[in-house]
C-alpha positions as CSV (number, residue, x, y, z in Angstrom):
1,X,0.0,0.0,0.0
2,X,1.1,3.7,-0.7
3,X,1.2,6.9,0.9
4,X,-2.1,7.5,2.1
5,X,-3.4,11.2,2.4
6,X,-5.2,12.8,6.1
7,X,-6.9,14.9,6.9
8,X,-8.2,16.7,10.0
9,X,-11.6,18.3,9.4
10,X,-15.4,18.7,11.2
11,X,-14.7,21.3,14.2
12,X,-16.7,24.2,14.3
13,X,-15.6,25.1,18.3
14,X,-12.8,28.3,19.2
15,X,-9.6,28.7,17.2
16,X,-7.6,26.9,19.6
17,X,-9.2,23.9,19.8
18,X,-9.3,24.0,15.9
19,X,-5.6,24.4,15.4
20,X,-4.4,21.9,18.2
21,X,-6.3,19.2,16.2
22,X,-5.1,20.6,12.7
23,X,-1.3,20.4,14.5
24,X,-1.7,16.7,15.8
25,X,-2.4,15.7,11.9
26,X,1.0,17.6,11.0
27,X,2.9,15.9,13.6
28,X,1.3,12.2,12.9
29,X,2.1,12.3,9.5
30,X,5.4,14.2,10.1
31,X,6.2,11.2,12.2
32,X,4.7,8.4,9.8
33,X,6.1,7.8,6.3
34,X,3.1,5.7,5.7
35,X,1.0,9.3,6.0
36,X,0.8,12.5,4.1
37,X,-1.0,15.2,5.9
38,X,-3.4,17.5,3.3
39,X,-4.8,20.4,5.1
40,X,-8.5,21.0,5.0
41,X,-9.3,24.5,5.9
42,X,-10.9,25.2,8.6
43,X,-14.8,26.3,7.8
44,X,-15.6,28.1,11.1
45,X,-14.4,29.5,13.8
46,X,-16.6,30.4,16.9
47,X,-16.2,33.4,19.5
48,X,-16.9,36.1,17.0
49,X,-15.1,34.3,13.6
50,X,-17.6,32.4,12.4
51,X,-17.8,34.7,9.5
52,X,-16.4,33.5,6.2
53,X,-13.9,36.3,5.9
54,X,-13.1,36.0,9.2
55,X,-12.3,32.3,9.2
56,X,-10.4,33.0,5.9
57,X,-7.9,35.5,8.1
58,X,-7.3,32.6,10.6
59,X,-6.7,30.1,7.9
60,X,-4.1,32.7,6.4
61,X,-2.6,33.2,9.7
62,X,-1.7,29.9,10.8
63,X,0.4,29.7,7.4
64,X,-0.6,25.8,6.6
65,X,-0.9,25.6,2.5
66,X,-4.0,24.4,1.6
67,X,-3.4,20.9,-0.1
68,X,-7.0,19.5,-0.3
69,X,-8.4,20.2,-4.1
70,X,-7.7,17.6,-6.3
71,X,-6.6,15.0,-3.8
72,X,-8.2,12.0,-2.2
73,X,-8.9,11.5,1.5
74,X,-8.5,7.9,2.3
75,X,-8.3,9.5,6.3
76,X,-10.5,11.7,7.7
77,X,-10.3,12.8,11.6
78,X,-11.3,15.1,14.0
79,X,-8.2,15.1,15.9
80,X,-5.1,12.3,16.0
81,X,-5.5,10.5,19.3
82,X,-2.4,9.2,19.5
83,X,-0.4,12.5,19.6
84,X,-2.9,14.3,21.8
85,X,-2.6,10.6,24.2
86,X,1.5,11.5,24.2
87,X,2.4,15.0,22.3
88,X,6.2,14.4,23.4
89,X,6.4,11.3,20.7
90,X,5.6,13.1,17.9
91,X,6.3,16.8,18.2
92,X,9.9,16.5,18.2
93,X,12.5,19.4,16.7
94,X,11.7,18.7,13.0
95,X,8.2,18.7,13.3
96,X,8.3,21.5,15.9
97,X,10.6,23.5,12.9
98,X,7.5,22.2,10.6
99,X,4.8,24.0,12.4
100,X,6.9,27.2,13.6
101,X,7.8,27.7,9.4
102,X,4.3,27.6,8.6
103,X,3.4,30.0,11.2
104,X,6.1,32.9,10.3
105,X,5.2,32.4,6.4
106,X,2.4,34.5,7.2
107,X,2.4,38.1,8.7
108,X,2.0,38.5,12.1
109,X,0.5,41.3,14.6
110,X,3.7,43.2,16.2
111,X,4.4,41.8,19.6
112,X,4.0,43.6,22.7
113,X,6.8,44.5,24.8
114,X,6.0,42.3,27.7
115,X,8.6,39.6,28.6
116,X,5.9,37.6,30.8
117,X,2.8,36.6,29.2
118,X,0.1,35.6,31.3
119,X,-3.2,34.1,29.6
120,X,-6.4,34.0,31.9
121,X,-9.6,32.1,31.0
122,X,-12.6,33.8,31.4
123,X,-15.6,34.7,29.3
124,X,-17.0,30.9,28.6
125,X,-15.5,29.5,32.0
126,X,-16.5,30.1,35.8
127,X,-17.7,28.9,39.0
128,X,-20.9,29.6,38.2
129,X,-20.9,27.4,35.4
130,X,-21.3,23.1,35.3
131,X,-19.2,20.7,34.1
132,X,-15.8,21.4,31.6
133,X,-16.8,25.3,31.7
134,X,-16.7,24.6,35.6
135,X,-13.7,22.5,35.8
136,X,-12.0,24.8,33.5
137,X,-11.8,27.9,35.5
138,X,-8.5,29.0,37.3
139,X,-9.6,31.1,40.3
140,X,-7.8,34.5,40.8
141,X,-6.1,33.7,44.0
142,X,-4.3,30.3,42.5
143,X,-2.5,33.4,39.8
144,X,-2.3,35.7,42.9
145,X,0.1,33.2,44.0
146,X,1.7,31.5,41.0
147,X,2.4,35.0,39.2
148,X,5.1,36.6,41.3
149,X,6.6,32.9,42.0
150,X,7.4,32.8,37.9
151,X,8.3,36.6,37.6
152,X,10.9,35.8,40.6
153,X,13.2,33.1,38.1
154,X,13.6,35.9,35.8
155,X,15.3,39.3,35.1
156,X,13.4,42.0,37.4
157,X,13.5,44.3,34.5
158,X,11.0,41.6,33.0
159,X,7.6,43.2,31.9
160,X,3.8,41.2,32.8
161,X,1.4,41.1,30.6
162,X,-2.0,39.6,31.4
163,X,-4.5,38.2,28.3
164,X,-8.1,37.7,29.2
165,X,-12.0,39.2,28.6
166,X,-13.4,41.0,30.8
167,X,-12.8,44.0,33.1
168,X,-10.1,45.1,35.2
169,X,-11.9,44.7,38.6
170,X,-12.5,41.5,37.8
171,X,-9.2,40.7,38.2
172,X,-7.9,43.6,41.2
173,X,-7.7,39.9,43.6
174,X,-4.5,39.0,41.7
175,X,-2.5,41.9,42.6
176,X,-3.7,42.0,46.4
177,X,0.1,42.0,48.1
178,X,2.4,42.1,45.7
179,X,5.2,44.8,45.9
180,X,5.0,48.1,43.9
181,X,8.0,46.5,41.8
182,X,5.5,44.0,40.6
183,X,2.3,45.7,40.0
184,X,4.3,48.3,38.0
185,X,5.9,46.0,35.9
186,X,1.9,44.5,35.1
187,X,0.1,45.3,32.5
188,X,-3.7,43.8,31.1
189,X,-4.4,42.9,28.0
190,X,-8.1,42.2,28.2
191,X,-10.7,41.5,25.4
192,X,-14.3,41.3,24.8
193,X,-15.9,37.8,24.0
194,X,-17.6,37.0,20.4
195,X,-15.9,40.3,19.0
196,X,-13.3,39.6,16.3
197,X,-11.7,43.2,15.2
198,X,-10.6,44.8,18.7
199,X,-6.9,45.9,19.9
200,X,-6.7,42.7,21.5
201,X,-8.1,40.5,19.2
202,X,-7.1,36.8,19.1
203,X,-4.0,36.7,17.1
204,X,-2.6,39.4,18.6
205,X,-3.2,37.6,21.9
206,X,-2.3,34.3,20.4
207,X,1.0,36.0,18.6
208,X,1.9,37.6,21.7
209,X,1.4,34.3,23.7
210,X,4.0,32.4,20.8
211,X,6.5,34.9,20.9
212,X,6.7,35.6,24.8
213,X,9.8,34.8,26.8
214,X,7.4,33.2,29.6
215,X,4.1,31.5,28.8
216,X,1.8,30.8,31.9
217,X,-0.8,28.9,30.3
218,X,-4.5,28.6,31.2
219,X,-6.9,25.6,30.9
220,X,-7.5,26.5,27.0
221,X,-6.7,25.4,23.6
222,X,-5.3,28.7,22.7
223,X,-3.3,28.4,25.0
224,X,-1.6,24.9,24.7
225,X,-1.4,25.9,20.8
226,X,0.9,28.9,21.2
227,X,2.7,26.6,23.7
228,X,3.2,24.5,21.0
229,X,4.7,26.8,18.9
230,X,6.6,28.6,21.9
231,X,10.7,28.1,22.0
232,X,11.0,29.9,25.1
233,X,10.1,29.2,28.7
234,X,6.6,27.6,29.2
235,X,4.6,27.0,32.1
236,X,2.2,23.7,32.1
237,X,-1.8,24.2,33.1
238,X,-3.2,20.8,33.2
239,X,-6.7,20.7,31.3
240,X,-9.3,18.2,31.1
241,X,-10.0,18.8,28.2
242,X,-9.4,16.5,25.2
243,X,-5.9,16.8,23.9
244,X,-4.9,19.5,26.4
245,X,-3.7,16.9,29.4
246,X,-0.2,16.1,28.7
247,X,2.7,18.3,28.6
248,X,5.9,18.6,26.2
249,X,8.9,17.5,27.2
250,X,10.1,20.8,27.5
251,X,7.6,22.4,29.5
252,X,7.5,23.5,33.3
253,X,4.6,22.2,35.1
254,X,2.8,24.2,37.8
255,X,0.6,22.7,40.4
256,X,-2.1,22.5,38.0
257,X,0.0,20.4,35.9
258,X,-0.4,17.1,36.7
């Protein structure tokens, strides 16, 4: 038997989610000579891109050619089980050097300043929510603590940046007793939910989360994406979530990390 061609295809959920799945196809057939990965686009994109010309700008940003027309599918998935089950056997440096040249084909928001990036679920997640929106939530007094423990390994000239939705009082908890050093080296970067063309719209958070020196992840698929495509220092949130629950080799876990 030949090559045969793969696909990942069928998600309709956020960006991150979409991508991570897209990227364990890339790695699988990467890794497996047997395999030739041919990139479906992805259709839509929820939280505010399920717009056709939105989704379009995604599919441009992540830099993956599309190889689809004209070729036949003898494997179609949602995701590739065996890379999400153990990520550290199949993204390796040349399939890590894969994914990261796809991504800088494309043009890319500029990057903050910020040395420290910090991303914070909120917006579909909270206590007040029931099962995975529940058990995905990260309170603000786990980061109260877990920020200035990170932000002590490195440089003290070493700017924080914060990514989330919301407002900033929803998030005053987090600073309660740090040092004036700290708080004036902090900065948020907050969004609004289901609204694609804002100053902090998702690839600029997304960019600014692969490009950082320091990645604290949350319990998100954006997240563990731009970890994915991270070089630098990255800091392990454990999710429940499907294909978010095991780290790379490289990564730091925090007490969330399993």
């Amino acid at each position: 038997m030949g090559t045969r061609n793969l696909t990942v295809r069928g998600h309709t959920d956020g960006f991150g989610c979409q991508y991570n799945a897209i990227l364990s196809g890339v790695a699988f057939c990467n890794n497996r000579s047997k395999y030739r990965f041919i990139h479906s686009p992805m259709r839509s994109v929820s939280h505010g891109w399920e717009a056709t010309e939105a989704t379009h700008k995604l599919n441009e940003f992540i830099g993956i050619p599309d190889t689809c027309a004209n070729r036949r599918i003898h494997v179609k998935l949602s995701h590739v089980a065996k890379v999400f089950k153990n990520p550290t056997c199949f993204y390796n440096t040349p399939t890590l050097d894969l994914i990261r040249s796809y991504y800088y084909s494309t043009q890319k928001p500029a990057s903050r300043p910020e040395e420290i990036v910090v991303h914070i679920r909120r917006g579909d997640v909270g206590r007040h929510r029931s099962g995975d929106r529940r058990r995905r939530f990260i309170t603000n007094s786990w980061y109260n603590r877990i920020i200035p423990l990170v932000a002590e390994k490195y440089p003290d000239h070493y700017r924080i940046a914060i990514y989330s939705e919301g407002e900033p009082q929803n998030f005053a908890s987090i600073i309660e007793g740090w040092s004036s050093d700290l708080t004036e080296r902090l900065s948020f970067r907050l969004a609004t939910d289901w609204i694609a063309d804002q100053e902090n719209c998702l690839m600029s958070t997304f960019h600014n989360m692969v490009s950082a020196k320091v990645l604290i992840m949350s319990k998100s698929g954006l997240a563990y994406s731009a970890g994915i495509l991270n070089d630098n220092d990255v800091y392990f949130v454990r999710s429940p979530a499907i294909g978010q629950t095991a780290p790379l080799t490289n990564w730091i876990r925090t007490s969330w990390g399993g």
